[in-house]
Steps between C-alpha positions, in 0.01 A plus 500: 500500500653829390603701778339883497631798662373770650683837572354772782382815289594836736194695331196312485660316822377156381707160394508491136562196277882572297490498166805475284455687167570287210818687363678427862453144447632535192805668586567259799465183255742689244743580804487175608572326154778781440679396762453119459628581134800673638572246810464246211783659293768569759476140675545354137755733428754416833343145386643488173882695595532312796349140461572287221303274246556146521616557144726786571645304760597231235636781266699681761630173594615421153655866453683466799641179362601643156655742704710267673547314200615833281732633777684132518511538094660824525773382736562200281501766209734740694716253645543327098528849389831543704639179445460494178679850458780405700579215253510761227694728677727254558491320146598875369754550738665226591463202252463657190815767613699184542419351145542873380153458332244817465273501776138435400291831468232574732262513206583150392378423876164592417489885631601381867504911621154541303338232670614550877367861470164307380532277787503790791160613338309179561361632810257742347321257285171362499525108591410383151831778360738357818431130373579582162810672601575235714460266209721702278773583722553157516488439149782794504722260746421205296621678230816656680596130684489351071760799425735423780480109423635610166743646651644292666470213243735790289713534842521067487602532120778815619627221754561248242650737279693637790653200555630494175587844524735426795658249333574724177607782701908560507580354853833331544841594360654412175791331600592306844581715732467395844760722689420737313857609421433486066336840466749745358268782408174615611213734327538883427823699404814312490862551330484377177811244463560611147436866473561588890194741503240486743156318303233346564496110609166362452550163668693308692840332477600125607847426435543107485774276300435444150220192469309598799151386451250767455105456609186636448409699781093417385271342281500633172526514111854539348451854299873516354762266494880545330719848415327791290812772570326655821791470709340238703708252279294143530219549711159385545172704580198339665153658507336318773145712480321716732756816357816307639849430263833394665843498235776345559814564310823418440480152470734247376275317320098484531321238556120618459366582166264758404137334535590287776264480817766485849443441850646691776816351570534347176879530374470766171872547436866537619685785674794664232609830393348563123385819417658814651603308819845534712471199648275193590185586573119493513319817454176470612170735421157500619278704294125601625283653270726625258765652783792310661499463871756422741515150516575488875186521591396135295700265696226439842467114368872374557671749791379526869445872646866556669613346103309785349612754730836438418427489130367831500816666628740299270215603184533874642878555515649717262696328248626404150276302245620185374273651113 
């Protein structure tokens, strides 16, 4: 039963039944909705910031994980990134210096500067742009790690050749000389023993009886062999690659011929005095790249350190030419 009241009227002094005009309802009903409507709003709205979906809950948990899983990609990335550049840096610098080879350009290494300035700027990507980046700056180490196995299967063909190299290379000296007590001349300006001026000697001297063997201080082909008026009277030349030539004149009698393949240590000829010689002797040459070199520094295979040291002072003391 609906509930009437009654309000006390001051001028006609009597209890009156209250009536509520129609347009007050109405505005109480619209109040009330209005702020329903806005209650509604803000609970949904600390609701939605503050509480999750069961399905955002799945999607935050998966984001969270690709996080994990990106930032453990990047350190792989990084840490690849630096190891890989070390092994260039020290391909460039160290094994490719030794084999006197050109280092490999940074170009040829697929842009490595270009790309680790790409890689810094990961972070302000979208998640679909850091997974494709992610993708390609792998591809770019991929890429990178194929050039540097290259390189070093051109580094394992250097080796090989090295070794032959070594072996070619003048490294022992042309006549027995164990106590070192045969060199009668070094390299530079010496007396000349015919016209007693001061000229140039461009080798060395080995004095030795006439017949002393005379060996091929490395692997080589025999260039010239015999007399053609030089002054070197019979000699031999020996071009034994990689910009190295040794001579050897003066000889008795030769014993390579032009053509011939030797071995270091291979006996090439006899110590005499032919040509413009005062006396038994081996003049020996080494020639690299077209200029002649003192030979004292092509003997490391055959004397120990306190033999060289020695050698060095008896190569450096002024005296006269035996040529």
């Amino acid at each position: 039963m609906k509930k009437i009241k009654y309000f006390y009227n001051t001028q006609s002094l009597k209890y009156e039944k209250l009536v509520v005009p129609l347009r007050v309802k109405l505005l109480r009903v619209l109040g009330f909705i209005s702020a329903a409507l806005v209650t509604s709003v803000i609970i949904v709205s600390v609701a939605y910031r503050f509480i999750d979906s069961p399905k955002e809950k799945v999607l935050r948990q998966e984001l969270a994980t690709m996080q994990q899983h990106y930032d453990e990609l990047e350190g792989s990335m990084s840490g690849m990134g630096d190891q890989l550049a070390g092994l260039e840096k020290r391909d460039n610098n160290i094994y490719r210096v030794i084999f006197e080879a050109a280092p490999i350009p940074d170009s040829a290494r697929a842009g490595a500067m270009e790309r680790q300035a790409e890689y810094y700027q990961l972070q302000n990507y979208s998640d679909e742009a850091l997974v494709e980046n992610a993708m390609s700056t792998l591809a770019d180490i991929r890429h990178r790690v194929l050039e540097q196995n290259k390189s070093y299967d051109q580094i394992d063909l250097l080796i090989r050749n090295r070794r032959k190299m070594l072996a070619s290379i003048p490294a022992i000296q042309p006549v027995s000389n164990r106590d070192l007590t045969r060199i009668a001349s070094g390299f530079g300006y010496r007396v000349d023993p015919i016209y007693k001026t001061v000229k140039f000697h461009p080798g060395l001297d080995f004095a030795a009886p006439v017949g002393t063997p005379i060996y091929a201080t490395g692997d080589g082909q025999v260039e010239m062999a015999g007399f053609d008026g030089s002054g070197y009277g019979i000699h031999v030349i020996i071009n034994h690659g990689y910009g190295y030539e040794t001579l050897y004149g003066h000889m008795v009698r030769a014993k390579a011929k032009k053509g011939d393949l030797v071995k270091r240590g291979e006996v090439i000829g006899w110590v005499g005095s032919t040509g413009k010689s005062t006396g038994p002797h081996c003049h020996y040459e080494v020639i690299r790249n077209g200029e002649k070199v003192d030979p004292v520094y092509f003997f490391y295979n055959d004397l120990s350190p306190q033999q060289y040291e020695r050698m060095l002072k008896i190569a450096a003391s002024s005296n006269q030419s035996l040529d």
